[in-house]
FISE-22653 format. One record per residue (C-alpha): residue in one letter; x, z, y; residue number from 1. Coordinates in Angstrom, 3 decimals, always signed. Each point is the difference from the previous one (the first is absolute). Layout:
+------+----------+----------+----------+------+
! resn !        u !        w !        v ! resi !
+------+----------+----------+----------+------+
!    A !        X !        Z !        Y !  NUM !
...
+------+----------+----------+----------+------+
***
This chain:
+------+----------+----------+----------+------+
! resn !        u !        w !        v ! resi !
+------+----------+----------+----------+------+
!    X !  +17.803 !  -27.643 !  -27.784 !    1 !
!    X !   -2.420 !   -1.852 !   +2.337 !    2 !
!    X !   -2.223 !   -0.066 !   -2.320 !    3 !
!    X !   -0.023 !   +3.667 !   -0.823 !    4 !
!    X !   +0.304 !   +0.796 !   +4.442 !    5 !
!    X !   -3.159 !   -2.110 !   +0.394 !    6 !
!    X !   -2.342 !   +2.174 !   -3.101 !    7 !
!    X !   +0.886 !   +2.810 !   +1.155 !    8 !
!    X !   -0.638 !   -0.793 !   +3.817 !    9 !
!    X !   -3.470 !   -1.870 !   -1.580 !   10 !
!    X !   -0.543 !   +3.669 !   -1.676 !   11 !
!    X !   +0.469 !   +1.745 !   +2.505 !   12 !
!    X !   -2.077 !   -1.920 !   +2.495 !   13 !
!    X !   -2.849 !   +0.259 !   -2.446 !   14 !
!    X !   +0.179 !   +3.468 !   -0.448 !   15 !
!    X !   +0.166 !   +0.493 !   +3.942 !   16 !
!    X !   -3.324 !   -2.304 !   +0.473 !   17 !
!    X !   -1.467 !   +2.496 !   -2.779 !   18 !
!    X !   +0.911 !   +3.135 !   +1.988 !   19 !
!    X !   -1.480 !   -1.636 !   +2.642 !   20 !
!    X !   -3.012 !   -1.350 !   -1.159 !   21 !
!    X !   -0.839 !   +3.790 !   -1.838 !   22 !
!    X !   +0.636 !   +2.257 !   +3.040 !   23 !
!    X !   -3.384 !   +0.638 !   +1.870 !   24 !
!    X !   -0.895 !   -1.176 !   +2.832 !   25 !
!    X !   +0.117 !   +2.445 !   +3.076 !   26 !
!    X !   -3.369 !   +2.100 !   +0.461 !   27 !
!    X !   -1.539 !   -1.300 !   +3.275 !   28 !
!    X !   -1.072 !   +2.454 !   +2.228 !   29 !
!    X !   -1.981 !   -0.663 !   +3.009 !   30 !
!    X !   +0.778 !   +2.145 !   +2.939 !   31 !
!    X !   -1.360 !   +0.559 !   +3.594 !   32 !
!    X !   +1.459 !   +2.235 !   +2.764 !   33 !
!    X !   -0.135 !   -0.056 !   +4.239 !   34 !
!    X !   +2.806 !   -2.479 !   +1.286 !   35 !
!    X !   +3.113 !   +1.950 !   +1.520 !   36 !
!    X !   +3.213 !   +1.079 !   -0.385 !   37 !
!    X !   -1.032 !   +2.485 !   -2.693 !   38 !
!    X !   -0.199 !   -2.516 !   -2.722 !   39 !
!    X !   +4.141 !   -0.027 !   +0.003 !   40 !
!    X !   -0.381 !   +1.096 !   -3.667 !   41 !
!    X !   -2.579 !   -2.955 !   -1.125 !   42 !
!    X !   +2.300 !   -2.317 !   +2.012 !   43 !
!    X !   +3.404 !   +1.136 !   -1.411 !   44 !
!    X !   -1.502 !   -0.200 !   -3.790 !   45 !
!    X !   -1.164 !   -3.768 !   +0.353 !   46 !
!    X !   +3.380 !   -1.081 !   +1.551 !   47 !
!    X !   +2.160 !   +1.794 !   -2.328 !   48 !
!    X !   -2.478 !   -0.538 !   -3.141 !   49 !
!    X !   -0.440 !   +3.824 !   -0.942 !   50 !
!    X !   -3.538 !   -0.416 !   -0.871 !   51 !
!    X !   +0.935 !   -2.858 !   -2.304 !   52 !
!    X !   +2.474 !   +2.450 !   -1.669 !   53 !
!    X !   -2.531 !   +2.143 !   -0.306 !   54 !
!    X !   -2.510 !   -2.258 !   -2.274 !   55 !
!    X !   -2.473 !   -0.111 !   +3.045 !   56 !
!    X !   -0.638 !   -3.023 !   +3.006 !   57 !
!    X !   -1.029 !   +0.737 !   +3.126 !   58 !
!    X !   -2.781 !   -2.150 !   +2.529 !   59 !
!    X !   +0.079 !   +1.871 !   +3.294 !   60 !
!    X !   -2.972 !   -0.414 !   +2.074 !   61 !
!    X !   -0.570 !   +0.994 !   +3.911 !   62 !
!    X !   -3.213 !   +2.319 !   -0.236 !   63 !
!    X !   -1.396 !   -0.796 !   +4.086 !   64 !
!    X !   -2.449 !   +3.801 !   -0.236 !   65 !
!    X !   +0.435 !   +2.863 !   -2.260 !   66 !
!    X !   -4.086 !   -0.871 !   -0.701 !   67 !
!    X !   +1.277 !   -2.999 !   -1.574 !   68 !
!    X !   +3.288 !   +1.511 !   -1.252 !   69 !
!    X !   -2.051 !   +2.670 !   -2.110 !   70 !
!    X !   -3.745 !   -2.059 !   -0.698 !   71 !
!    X !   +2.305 !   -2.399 !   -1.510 !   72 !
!    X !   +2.220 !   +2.194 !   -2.082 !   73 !
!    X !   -3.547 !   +1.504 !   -1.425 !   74 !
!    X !   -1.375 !   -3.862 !   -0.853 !   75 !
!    X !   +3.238 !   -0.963 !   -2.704 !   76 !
!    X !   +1.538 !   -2.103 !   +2.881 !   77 !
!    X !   +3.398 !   +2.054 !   -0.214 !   78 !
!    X !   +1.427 !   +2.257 !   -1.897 !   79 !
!    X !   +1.914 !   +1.917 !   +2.179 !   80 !
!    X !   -0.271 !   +1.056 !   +4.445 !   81 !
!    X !   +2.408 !   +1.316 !   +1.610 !   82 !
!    X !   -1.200 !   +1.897 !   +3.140 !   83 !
!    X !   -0.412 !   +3.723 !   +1.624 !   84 !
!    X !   -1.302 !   +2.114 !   -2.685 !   85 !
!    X !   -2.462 !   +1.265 !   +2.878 !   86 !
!    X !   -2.428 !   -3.247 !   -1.160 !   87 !
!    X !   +0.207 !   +1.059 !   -3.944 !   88 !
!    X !   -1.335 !   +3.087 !   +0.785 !   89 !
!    X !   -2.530 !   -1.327 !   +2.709 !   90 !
!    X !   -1.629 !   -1.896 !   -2.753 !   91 !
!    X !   +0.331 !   +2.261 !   -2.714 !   92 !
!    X !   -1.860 !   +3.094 !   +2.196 !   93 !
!    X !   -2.581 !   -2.556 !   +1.391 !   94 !
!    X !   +1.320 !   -0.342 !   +3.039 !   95 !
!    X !   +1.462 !   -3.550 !   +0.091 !   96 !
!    X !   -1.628 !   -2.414 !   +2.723 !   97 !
!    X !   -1.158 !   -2.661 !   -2.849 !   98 !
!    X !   -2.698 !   +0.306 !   -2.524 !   99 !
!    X !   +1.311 !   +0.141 !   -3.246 !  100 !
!    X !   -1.252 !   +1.569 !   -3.339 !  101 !
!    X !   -0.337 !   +3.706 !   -0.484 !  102 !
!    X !   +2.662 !   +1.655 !   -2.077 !  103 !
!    X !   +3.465 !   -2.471 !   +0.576 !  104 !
!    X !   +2.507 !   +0.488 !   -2.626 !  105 !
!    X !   +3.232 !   -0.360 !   +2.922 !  106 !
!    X !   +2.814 !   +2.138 !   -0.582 !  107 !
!    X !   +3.653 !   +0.095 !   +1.915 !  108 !
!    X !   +2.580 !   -0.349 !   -2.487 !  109 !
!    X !   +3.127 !   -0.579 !   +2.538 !  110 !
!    X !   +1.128 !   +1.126 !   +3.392 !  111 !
!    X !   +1.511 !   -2.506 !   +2.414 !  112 !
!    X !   +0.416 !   +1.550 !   +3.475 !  113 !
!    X !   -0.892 !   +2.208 !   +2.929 !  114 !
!    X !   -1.697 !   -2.578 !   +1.748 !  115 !
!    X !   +2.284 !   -0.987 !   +2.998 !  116 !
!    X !   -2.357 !   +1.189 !   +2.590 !  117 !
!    X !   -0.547 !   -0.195 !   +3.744 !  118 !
!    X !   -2.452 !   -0.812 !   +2.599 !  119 !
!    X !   +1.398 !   -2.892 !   +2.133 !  120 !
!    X !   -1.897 !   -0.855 !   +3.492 !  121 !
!    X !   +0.207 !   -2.894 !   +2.539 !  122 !
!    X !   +2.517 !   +0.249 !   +2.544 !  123 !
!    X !   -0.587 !   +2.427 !   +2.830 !  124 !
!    X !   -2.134 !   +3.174 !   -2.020 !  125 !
!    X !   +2.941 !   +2.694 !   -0.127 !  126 !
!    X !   -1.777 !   +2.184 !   -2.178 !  127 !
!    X !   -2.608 !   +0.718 !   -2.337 !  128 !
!    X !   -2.040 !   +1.758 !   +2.928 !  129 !
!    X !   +0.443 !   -3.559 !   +1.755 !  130 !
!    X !   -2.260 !   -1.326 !   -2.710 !  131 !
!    X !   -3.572 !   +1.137 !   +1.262 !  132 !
!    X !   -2.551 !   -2.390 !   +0.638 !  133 !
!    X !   +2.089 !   -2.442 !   -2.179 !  134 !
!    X !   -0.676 !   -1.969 !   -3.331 !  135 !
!    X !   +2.117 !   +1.010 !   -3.034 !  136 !
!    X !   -0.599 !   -2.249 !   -3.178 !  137 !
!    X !   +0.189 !   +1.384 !   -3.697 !  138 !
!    X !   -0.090 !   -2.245 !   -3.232 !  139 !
!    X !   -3.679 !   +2.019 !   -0.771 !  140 !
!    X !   -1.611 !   +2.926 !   +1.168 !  141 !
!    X !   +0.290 !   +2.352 !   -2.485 !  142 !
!    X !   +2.964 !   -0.826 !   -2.542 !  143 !
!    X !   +3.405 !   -0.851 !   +0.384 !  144 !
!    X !   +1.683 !   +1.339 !   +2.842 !  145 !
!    X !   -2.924 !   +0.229 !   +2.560 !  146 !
!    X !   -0.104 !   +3.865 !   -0.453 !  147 !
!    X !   +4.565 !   -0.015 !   +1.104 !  148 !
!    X !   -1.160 !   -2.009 !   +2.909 !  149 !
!    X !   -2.665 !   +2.650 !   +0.670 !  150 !
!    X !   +1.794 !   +3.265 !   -0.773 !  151 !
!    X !   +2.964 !   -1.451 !   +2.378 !  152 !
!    X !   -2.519 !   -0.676 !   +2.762 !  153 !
!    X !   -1.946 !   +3.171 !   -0.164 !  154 !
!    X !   +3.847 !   +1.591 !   +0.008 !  155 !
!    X !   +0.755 !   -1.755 !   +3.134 !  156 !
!    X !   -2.845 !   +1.697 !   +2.010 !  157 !
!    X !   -2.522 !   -2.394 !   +0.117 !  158 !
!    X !   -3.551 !   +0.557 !   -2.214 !  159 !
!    X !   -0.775 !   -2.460 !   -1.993 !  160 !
!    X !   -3.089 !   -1.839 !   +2.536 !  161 !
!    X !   +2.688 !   -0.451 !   +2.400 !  162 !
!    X !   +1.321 !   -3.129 !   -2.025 !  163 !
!    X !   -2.417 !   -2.720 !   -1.935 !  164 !
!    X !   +1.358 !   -1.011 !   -3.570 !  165 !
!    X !   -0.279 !   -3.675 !   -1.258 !  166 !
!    X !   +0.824 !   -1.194 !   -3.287 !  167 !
!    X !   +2.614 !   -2.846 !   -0.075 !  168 !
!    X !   +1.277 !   +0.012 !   -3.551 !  169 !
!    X !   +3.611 !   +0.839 !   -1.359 !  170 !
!    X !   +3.132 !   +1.105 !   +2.040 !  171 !
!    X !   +1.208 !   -4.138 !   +0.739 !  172 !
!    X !   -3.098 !   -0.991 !   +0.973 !  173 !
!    X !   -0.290 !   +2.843 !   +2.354 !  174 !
!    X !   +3.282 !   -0.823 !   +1.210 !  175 !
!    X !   -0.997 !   -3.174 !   +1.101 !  176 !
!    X !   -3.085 !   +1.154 !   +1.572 !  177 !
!    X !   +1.721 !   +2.015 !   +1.873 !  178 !
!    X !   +2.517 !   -2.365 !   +1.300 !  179 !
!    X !   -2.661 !   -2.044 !   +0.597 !  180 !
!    X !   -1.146 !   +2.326 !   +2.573 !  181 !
!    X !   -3.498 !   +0.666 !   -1.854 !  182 !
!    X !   +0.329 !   +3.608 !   -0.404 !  183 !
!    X !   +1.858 !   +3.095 !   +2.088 !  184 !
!    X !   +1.953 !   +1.550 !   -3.366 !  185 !
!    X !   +0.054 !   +0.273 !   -3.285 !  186 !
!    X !   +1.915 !   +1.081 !   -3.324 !  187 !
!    X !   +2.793 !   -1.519 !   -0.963 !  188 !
!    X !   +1.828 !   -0.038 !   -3.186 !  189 !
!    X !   +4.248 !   -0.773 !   +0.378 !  190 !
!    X !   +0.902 !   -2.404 !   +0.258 !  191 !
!    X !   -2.900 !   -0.929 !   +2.591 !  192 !
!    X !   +0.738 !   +2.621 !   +2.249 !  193 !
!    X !   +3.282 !   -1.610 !   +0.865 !  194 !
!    X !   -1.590 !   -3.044 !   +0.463 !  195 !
!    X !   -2.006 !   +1.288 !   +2.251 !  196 !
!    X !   +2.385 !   +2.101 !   +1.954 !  197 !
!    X !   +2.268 !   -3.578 !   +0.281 !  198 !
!    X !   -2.839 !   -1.386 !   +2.075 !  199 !
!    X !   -0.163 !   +2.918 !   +2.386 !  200 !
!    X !   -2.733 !   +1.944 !   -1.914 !  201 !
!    X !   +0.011 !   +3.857 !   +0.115 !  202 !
!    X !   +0.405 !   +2.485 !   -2.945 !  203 !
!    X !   -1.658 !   +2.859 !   +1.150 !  204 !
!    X !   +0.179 !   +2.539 !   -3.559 !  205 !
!    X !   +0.728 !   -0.054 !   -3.523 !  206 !
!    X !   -2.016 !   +1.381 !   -2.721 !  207 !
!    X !   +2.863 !   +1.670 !   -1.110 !  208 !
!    X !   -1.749 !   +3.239 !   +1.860 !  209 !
!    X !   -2.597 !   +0.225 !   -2.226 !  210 !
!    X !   +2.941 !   +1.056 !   -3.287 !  211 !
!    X !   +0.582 !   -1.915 !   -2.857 !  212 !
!    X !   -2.467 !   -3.144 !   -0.242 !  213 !
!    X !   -0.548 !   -1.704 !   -3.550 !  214 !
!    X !   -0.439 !   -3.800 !   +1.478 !  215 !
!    X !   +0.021 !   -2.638 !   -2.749 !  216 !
!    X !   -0.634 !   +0.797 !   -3.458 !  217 !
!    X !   -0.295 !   -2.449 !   -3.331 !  218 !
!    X !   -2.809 !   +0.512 !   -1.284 !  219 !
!    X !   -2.586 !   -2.107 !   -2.426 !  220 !
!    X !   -3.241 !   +0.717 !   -2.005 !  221 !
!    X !   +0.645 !   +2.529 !   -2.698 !  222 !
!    X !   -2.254 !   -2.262 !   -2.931 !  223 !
!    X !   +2.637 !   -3.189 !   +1.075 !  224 !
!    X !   +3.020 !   +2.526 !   -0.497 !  225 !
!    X !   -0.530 !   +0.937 !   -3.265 !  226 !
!    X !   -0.413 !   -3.386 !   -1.200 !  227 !
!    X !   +3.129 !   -1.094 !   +1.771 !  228 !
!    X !   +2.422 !   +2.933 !   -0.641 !  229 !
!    X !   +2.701 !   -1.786 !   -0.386 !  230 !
!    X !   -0.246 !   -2.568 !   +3.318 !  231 !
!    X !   -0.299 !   +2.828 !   +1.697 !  232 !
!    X !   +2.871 !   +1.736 !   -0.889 !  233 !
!    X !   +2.145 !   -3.238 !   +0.072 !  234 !
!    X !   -1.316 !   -0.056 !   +3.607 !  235 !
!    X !   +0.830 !   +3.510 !   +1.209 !  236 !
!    X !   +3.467 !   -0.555 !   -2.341 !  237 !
!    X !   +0.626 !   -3.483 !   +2.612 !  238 !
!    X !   -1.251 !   +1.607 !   +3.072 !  239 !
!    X !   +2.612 !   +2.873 !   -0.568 !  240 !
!    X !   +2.526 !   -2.287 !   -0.260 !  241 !
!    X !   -0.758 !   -1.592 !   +2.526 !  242 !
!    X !   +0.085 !   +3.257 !   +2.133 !  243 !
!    X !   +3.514 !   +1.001 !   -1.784 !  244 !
!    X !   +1.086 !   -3.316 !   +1.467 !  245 !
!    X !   -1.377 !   +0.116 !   +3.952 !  246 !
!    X !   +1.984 !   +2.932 !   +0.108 !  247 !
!    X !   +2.732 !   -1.221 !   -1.010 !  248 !
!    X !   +2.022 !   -0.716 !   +3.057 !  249 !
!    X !   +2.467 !   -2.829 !   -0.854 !  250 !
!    X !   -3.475 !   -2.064 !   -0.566 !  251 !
!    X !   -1.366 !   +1.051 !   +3.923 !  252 !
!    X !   +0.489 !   -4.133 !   +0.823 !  253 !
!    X !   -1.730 !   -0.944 !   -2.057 !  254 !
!    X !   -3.084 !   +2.841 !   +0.276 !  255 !
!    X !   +0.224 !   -1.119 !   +4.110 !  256 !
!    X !   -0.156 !   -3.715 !   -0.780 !  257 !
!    X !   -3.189 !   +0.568 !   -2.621 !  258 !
!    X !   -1.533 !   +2.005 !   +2.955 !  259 !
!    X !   +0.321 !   -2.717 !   +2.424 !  260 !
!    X !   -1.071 !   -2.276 !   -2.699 !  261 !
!    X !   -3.564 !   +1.488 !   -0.482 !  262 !
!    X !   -0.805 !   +1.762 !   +3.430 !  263 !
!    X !   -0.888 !   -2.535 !   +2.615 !  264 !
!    X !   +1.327 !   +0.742 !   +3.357 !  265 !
!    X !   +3.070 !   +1.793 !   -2.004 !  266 !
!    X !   +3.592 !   -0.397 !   +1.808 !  267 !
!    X !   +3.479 !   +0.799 !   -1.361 !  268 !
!    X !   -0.051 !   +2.979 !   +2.621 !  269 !
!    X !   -3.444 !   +1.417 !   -0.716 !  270 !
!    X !   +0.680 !   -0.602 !   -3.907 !  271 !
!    X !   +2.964 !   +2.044 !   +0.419 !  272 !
!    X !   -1.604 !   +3.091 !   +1.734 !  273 !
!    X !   -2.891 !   -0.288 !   -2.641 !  274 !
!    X !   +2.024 !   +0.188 !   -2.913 !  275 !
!    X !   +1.690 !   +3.077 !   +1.409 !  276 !
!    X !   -3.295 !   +1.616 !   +0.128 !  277 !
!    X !   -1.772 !   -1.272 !   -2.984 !  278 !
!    X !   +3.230 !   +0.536 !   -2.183 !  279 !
!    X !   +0.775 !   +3.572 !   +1.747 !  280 !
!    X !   +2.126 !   +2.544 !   -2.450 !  281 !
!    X !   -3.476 !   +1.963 !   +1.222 !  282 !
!    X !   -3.321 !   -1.128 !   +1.051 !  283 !
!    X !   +0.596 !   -3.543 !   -1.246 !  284 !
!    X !   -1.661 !   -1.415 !   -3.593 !  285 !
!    X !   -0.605 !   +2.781 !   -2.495 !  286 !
!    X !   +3.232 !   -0.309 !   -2.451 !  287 !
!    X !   -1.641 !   +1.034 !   -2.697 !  288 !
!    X !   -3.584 !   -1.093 !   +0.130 !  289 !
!    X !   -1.858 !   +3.323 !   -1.065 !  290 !
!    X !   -2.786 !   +0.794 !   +2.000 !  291 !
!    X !   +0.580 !   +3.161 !   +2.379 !  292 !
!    X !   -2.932 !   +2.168 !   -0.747 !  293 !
!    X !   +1.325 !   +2.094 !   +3.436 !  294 !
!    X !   -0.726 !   -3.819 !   +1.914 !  295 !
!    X !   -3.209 !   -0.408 !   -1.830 !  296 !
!    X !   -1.496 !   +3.346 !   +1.129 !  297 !
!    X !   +0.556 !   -0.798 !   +3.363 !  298 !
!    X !   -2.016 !   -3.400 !   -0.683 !  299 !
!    X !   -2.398 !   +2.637 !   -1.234 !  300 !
!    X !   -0.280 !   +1.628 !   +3.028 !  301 !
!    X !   -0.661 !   -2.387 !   +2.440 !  302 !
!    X !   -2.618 !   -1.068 !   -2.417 !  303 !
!    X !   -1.287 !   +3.126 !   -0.509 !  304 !
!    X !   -0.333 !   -0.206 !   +3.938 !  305 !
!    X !   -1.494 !   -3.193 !   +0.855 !  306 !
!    X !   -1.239 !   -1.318 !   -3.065 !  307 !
!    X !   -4.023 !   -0.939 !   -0.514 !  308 !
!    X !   -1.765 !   +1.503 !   -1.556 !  309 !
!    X !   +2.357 !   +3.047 !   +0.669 !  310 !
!    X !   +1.490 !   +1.322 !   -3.433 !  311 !
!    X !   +2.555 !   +2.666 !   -0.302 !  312 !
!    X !   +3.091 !   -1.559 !   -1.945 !  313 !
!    X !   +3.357 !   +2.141 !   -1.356 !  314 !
!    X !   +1.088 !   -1.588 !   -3.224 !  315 !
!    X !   +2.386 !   -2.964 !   +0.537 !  316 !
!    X !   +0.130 !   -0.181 !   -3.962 !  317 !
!    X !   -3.341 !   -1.573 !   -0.210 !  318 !
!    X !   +0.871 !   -2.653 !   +1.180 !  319 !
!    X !   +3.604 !   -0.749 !   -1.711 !  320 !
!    X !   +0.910 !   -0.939 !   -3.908 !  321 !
!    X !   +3.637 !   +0.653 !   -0.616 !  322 !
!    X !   -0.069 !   -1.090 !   -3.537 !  323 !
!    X !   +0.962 !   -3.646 !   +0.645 !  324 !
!    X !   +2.697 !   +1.229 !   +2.468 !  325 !
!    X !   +1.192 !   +2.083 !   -2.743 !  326 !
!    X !   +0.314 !   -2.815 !   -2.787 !  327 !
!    X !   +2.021 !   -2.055 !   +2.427 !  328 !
!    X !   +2.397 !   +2.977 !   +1.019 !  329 !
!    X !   -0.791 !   +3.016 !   -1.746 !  330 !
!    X !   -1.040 !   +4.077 !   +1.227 !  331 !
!    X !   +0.968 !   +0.508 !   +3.600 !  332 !
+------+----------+----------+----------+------+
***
């Protein structure tokens, strides 16, 4: 009988080691996105392996520009960005800040969020009128958000020579130029605002005026996506689970303690208040990761206004491929 107990535990260990040695190995996938408290999903999959279930493996790397974020994602040195959709369609209209070649293949295949926001000043401006004369940085001139931060100013009665804009590169390295004392306001992105606020800054308006804001977006070239179908899908497939389980709210320690773990200057108090509004029932991460073609148009618009050279834009389509969304999860 011991005999017989140890073939069939040899067996079976053999046949395990096969299994093993047969399944493939997870697709890498090399991603880059801005560093904040919007990357919940990306953070959630690694720690609870969904993009292992998935057949895909994720590097995460800290883009410090959208310039880089986007020159980078053209040269083969990721596969996928996540940022504002707003820099997508800079560069695919001509518009970006960096040379690139004519004719980029980008396309949006995911929504993420609505952006998160507001214009946050040094302590003693009360208002956006209080801002004249001042210094208000942006990541670059003429993509990402620059064109919020210039809507919300030209909204809060001041023209657009009464402030001087600086770049300063993505939302957490604003922040800490700000702090710093370097420049008068900016915009932040939660949970920096917070941050902010907890060291006496001033939150002066949100961009929630403007209507519904498509903020970050997956997106990747459209000649790697066809030759990686299936990582992509098994990414989109993780990064909804992931989603499904932020949301969840028996698993809200754990979501507070991953924020505090990847957002320097992060507290158990601020991480609270962030999760509350990056997690909101509304106006936190998009649930089911479609683009909003009402948010995009309104991207549209302010590029339609400020972008150079000045091109009337009205499709939000154009920009968006829905058919790997719809191998992952099916029709909407």
């Amino acid at each position: 009988m011991r005999f017989r107990a140890f073939g069939i535990a040899l067996v079976a260990a053999i046949v395990a080691v096969a299994v093993h040695a047969q399944a493939p190995a997870p697709a890498p996938l090399r991603v880059i996105a801005f560093d904040g408290g919007w990357n919940l999903p990306l953070w959630a999959a690694q720690r609870q392996g969904f993009f292992e279930t998935n057949g895909v493996s994720v590097q995460l790397t800290y883009t410090p520009t959208s310039a880089f974020l986007v020159t980078s994602l053209l040269d083969g040195k990721f596969d996928i960005a996540l940022a504002t959709i707003d820099n997508l369609i800079a560069y695919q209209e001509g518009q970006g800040e960096a040379k690139i070649a004519d004719n980029p293949d980008l396309f949006a295949f995911m929504g993420g969020d609505g952006g998160f926001l507001s214009i946050v000043a040094r302590p003693g401006i009360k208002d956006v009128a209080g801002l004249k004369g001042g210094t208000l940085s942006v990541d670059a001139m003429t993509t990402g958000f620059a064109f919020v931060l210039r809507e919300l100013v030209v909204r809060g009665g001041l023209a657009e020579t009464d402030v001087t804009f600086v770049r300063a590169g993505g939302t957490a390295n604003r922040y800490r130029e700000l702090i710093a004392g370097k420049h008068d306001a900016t915009l932040l992105r939660t949970p920096f605002e917070l941050l902010a606020r907890d060291r006496g800054f001033v939150v002066l308006a949100s961009a929630e005026s403007l209507g519904p804001y498509q903020g970050t977006a997956g997106f990747a070239r459209r000649s790697w996506a066809r030759d990686h179908e299936a990582a992509l899908v098994g990414f989109l497939r993780a990064y909804k689970a992931a989603t499904d389980w932020l949301y969840d709210r028996k698993n809200r320690d754990v979501v507070e303690a991953l924020l505090i773990a990847n957002i320097r200057d992060m507290t158990p108090v601020l991480a609270r208040q962030s999760y509350d509004l990056l997690l909101a029932d509304r106006g936190g991460l998009a649930r089911d990761l479609a683009p909003d073609a009402a948010a995009i148009r309104t991207v549209l618009g302010l590029r339609s206004k400020y972008g150079a050279p000045q091109r009337s834009l009205t499709d939000p389509m154009k920009y968006v491929d829905l058919g790997y969304y719809e191998k992952a999860f099916g029709k909407r």
